[in-house]
N, C-alpha and C positions, 0 to 999 in steps of 0.2 A: 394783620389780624389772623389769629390762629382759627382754621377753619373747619368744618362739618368732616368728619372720619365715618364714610356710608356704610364702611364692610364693617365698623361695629354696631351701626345700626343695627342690620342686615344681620349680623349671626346674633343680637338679641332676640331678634325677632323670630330666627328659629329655635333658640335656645327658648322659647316663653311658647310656642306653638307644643314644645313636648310634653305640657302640661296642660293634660284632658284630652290628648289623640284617641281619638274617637277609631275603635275598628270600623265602621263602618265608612270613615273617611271625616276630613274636618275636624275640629275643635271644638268639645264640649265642657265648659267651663262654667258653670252657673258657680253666680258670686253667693258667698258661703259654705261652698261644698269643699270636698276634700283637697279636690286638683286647683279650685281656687285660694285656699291656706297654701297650697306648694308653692302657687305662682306668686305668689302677694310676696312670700319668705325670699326667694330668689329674689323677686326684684327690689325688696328690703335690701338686700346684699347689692345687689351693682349699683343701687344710689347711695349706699356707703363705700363703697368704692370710689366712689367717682367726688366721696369726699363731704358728704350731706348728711343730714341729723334726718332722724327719720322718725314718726309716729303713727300711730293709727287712731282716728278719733269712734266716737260712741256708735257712729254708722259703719265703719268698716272702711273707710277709706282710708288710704296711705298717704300720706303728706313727707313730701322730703323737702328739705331745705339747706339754703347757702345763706351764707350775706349777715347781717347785725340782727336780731334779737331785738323785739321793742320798735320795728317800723314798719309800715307798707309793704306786701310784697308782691310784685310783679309774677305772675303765676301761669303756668302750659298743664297740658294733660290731659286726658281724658278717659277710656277705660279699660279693665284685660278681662272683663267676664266677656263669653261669647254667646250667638243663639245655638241651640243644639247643629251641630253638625258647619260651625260657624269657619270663616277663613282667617288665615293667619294677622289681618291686616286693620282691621276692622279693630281702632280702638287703640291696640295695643302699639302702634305707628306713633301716635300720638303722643303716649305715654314714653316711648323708650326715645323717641326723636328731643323729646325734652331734657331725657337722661344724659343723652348725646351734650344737648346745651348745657347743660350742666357740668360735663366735664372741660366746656371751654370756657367755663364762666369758675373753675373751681380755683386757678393759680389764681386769682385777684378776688377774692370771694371777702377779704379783709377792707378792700378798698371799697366794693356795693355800696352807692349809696343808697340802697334799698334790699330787703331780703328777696331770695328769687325761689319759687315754689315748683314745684312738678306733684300733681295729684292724681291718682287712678282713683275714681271715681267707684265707689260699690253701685253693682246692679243697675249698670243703665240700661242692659236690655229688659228689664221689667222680667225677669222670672219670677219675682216679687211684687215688686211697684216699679214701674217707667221711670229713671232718673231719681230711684232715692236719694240715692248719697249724694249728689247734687243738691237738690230738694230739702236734705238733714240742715245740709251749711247754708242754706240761705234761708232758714229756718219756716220753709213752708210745708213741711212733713210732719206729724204728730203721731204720738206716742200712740191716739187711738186708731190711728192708720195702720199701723206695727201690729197692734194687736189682733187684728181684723183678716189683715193680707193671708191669702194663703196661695204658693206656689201652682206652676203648671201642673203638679202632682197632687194637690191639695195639700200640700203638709203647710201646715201654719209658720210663718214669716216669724215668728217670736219664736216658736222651738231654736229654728236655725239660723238665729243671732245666737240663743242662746249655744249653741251646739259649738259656734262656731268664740265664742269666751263674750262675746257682748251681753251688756243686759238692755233688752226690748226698751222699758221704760226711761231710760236716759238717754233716747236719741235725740230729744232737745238739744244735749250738753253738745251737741255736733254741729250746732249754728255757730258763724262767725261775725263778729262786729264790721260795720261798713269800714272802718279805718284799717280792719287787719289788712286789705286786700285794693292795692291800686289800680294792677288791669289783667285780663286773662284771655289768653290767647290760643286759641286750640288747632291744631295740626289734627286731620283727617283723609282719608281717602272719600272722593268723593259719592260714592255707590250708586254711581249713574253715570249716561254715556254722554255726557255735555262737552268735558274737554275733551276727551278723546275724539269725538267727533269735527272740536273745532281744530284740532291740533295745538292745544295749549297746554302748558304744563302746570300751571298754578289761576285756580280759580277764587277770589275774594268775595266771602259769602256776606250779602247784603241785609237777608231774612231769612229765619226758619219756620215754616211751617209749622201749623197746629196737629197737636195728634192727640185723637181722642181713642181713648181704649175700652173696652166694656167685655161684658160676660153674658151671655143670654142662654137661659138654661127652658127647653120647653120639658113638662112633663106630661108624659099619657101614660100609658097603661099597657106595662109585657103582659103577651100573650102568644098562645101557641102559632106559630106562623102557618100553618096548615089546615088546620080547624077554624082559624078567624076569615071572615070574609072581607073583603078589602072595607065594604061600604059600614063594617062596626066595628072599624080599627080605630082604635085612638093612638095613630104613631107618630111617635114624637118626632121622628128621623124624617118622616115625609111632610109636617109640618116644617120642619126647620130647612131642607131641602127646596119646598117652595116660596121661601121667605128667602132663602142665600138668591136665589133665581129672582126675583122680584126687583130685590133691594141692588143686585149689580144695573136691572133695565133703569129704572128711575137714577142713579146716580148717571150712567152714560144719558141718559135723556135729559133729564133734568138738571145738572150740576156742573159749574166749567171743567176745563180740561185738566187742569193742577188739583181737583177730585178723586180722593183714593180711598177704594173700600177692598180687606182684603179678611176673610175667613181662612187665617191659618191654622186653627188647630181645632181640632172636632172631637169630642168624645162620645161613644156611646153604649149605653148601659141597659138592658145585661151586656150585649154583647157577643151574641150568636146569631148562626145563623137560619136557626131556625125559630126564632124567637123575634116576635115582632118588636122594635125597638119604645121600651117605657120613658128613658129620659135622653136626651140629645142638649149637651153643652157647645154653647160656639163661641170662640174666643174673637173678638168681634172690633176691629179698628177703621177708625176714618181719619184720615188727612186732609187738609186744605189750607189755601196760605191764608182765609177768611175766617175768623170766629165765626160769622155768622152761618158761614156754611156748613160749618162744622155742625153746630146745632143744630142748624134744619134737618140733614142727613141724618141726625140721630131720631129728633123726633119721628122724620119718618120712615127709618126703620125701624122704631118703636112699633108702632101704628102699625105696618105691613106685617111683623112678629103675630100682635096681637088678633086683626083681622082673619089670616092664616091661620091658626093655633085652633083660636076659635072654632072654625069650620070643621076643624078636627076634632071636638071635641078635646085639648089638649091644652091645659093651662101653661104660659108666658110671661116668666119673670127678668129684670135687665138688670146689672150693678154695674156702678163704673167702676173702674178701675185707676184709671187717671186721667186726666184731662190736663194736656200745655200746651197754655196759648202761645199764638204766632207771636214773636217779635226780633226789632231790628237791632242788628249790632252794631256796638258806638263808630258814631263816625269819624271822633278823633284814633280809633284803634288801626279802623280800618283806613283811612288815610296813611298812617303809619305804615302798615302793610302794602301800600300802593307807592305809598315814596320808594320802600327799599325795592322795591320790585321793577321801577322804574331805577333806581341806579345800577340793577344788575342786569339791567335790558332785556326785561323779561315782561311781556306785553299779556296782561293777567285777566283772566275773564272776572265780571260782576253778576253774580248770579246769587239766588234764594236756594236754601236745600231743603230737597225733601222731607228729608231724614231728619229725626230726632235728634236732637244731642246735648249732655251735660251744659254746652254755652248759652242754650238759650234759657237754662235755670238760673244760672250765675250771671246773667244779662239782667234779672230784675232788680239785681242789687246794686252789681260793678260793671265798669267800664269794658266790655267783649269784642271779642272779634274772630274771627275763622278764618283757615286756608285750607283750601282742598287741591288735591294732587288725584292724578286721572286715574282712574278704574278701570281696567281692560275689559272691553267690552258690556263697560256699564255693570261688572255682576257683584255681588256682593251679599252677606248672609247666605252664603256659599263654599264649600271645602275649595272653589275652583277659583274665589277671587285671590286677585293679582293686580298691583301695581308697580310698573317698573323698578332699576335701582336706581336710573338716573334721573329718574322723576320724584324719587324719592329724599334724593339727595338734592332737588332743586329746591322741595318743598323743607328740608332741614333748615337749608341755608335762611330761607326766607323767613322762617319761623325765628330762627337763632338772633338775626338783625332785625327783627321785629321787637324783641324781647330786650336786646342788648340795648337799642334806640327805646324804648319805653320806661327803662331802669331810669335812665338818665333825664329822661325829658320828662318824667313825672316827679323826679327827686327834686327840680330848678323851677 
């Protein structure tokens, strides 16, 4: 059997990193922007090399294909937008390790008894929405969702389909029928220190975790910061300051350990420094492998928002943003993935990931599964992650005979 080629892996992977190199370090690639049309067109090009038809549907995702026309396809991938200041690996491993398969699935692409797919996924880091394009093809994303969304910048989600040749209101058209699609299998790097710590090279993901996303916007009242005395400030920064502080003690106190609350992005308005602050945005996420923790965590940091706010005289409003819940990946896929890993004596961890991803959208519909390959020193959404190349190359192979054994044993 003709096998895994990692240095082409490997030079896609820095040939797709040159699109959105960030001066400041890392990868900034937000899906619909201009460096994202670069990278989608390039990688349009090397899945037609490698010998596959190629389309984009109503959401922006890239769909390549092999095999017959009119059946079932067995389908990899996952995605190439990054977070600001993002690492090469994250995403785009996924995507080009498929491509990979693809090139050793392309001499016999006439005999498929099933079509084979590789998809980059639009916007699964949410600079928009969490797992649109995902979310478009399994059709639980709506047109009035599109219209509403508005980026980490505030520019409205429907400009930038529209900018980008999409039109907003036909992202229905980006759902696909339960029959198009037989099983999907996703290649990742892990973005945690689980293998690396056990010394394993391939980890088989059992569950993913919920992630809830929200917006929490306090508003008070700028005013001179020199002239105002602390006790007749209505500042929104020190309301929302007391609430980030609040809501980390209660999550450690109160909530198990697989509990994640994380205020990554802060804005504040005016904006000076000598200007007591009127409005404070905080982009506001929690995790957990429990729906119901999820929600408790929200409500109460609703509640500690509001209590807080309050005292300040300083009104508190929440949106979400998105919300996906925890679930398990098939365990016919994932057996599959443990057989082949088992005849290549490879001794695989079973583990839940933290992290979000395109498979647990497409798990509510098809048949799913995940492999993760180690992260160096756990880091990740980071210019500094890294995972090996022969870790990388372990995780091809396993993906490749995962995908090769699904063709066939879902066609019979």
């Amino acid at each position: 059997m003709t096998d895994i080629v990692v240095a082409r892996i490997m030079d896609d992977l820095n040939a797709l990193a040159e699109f959105g190199t960030s001066p400041a370090g890392g990868v900034d690639r937000t899906t619909y922007s201009d460096s994202y049309r670069a990278a989608v067109e390039w990688l349009s090009a090397r899945c037609r090399d490698a010998g596959m038809r190629v389309r984009e549907d109503a959401a922006g995702n890239l769909i390549a294909r092999l095999g017959p026309e009119g059946q079932p396809a067995v389908v990899t991938g996952s995605h190439i937008d990054t977070v600001p200041g993002g690492g090469i690996y994250d995403g785009a491993l996924g995507v080009l390790a498929g491509v990979e398969c693809a090139r050793l699935l392309a001499g016999r692409a006439k005999s498929l008894p099933l079509g084979f797919e590789v998809i980059a996924f639009a916007d699964e880091e949410g600079a928009y929405i969490s797992l649109s394009g995902s979310r478009a093809m399994t059709g639980s994303l709506t047109a009035g969702e599109v219209e509403t969304a508005r980026g980490r910048d505030g520019a409205p989600l429907h400009e930038a389909m529209r900018g980008y040749g999409l039109d907003p209101m036909r992202i229905v058209d980006a759902e696909r029928s339960n029959a198009e699609i037989a099983a999907y299998v996703e290649l990742h790097i892990e973005q945690g220190p689980v293998l690396e710590a056990a010394g394993r090279d391939i980890g088989i993901v059992t569950d993913i975790v919920d992630l809830h996303a929200s917006e929490v916007l306090f508003r008070g009242e700028a005013n001179h910061a020199g002239t105002t005395p602390l006790h007749l400030r209505k500042d929104a920064m020190r309301a929302a300051a007391a609430t980030i502080t609040e809501c980390f003690a209660f999550i450690e106190r109160d909530f198990p350990p697989d509990a994640r609350l994380t205020y990554g992005d802060i804005a504040i308005s005016p904006g000076a420094s000598n200007v007591v602050p009127g409005d404070e945005r905080l982009a506001q996420e929690i995790r957990a492998i429990r729906k119901e923790d999820i929600e408790r965590a929200y409500e109460m940091a609703g509640a500690t928002a509001e209590r807080l706010a309050a005292a300040r005289e300083v009104e508190v409003t929440s949106n979400v943003r998105s919300f996906n819940t925890p679930v398990a990946m098939s365990d016919h896929v994932t057996a599959t993935i443990e057989d082949v890993c088992n005849d290549l004596g490879i001794e695989p961890v079973r583990m839940p990931s933290g992290a979000g991803h395109d498979a647990q959208i497409m798990a509510a519909r098809w048949n799913c599964g995940m492999i993760f390959v180690p992260s160096r020193g756990g880091i990740s959404h980071n210019s500094a992650e890294e995972t090996g190349v022969a870790e990388i190359e372990t995780g091809a192979r396993v993906l490749f005979r995962a995908l090769d054994g699904l063709l066939h044993q879902t066609a019979t």
